[in-house]
C-alpha positions in Angstrom: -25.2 68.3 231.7 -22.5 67.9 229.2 -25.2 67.0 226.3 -27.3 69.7 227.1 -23.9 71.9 226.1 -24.3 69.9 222.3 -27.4 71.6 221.7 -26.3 74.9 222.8 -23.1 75.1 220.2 -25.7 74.1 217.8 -27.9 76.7 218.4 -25.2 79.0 218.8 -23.6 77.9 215.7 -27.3 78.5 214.0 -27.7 82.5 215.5 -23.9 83.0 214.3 -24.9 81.8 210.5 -28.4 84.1 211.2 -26.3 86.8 212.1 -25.0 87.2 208.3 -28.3 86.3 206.5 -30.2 89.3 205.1 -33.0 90.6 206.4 -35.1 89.8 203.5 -33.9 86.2 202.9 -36.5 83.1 202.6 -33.1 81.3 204.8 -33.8 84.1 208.0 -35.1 82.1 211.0 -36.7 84.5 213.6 -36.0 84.4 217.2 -38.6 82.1 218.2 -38.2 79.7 215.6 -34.7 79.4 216.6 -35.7 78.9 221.0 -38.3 76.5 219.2 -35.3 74.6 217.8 -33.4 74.4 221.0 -36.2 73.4 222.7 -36.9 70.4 220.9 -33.8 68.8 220.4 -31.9 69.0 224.0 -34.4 66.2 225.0 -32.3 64.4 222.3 -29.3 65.7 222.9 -29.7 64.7 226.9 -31.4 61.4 226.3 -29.0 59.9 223.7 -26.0 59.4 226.5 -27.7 57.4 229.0 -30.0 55.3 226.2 -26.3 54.1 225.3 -25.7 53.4 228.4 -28.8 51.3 229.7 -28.5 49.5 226.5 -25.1 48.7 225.7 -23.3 48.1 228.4 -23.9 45.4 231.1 -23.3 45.6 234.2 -20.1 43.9 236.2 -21.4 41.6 239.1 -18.9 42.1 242.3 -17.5 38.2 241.2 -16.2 39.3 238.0 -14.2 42.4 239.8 -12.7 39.2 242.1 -11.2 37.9 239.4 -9.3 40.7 239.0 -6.9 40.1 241.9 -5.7 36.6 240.3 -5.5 37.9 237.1 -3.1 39.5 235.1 -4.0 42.8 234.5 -3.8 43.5 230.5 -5.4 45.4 228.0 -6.9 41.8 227.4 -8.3 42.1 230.4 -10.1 45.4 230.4 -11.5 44.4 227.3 -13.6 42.0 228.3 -15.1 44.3 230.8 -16.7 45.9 227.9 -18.0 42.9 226.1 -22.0 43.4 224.8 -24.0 40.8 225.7 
């Protein structure tokens, strides 16, 4: 839900800088081009997030979260949890 919001400032931020081009410009995008635009790149916008996630980070098996009681909690520590494999 929060990416979707990336492609709306940017379509947003495109109608504001449409707003002040005039009328007879070659730079004047019309109203469909511009839902055309928004339609294509929220797939990106939404997908990009959880492709990170799938990709980059592993996942913590319950063991490794028992070590946690015996350990002393550090920065150290927490960065190991987001070691790449």
């Amino acid at each position: 839900i929060v990416a979707a919001g990336g492609a709306l400032y940017m379509v947003l931020f495109l109608y504001r800088h449409q707003t002040i081009v005039p009328p007879g410009s070659r730079y004047k995008l019309s109203t469909q081009v511009q839902i055309i635009f928004f339609v294509l790149i929220t797939p990106l916008y939404v997908s990009v997030g959880p492709a990170v996630y799938i990709t980059r980070i592993r996942a913590i098996d319950v063991d490794h979260f028992k070590k946690v009681v015996d350990f002393n909690i550090s920065f150290s520590y927490f960065s190991t949890l987001l070691e790449y494999e």
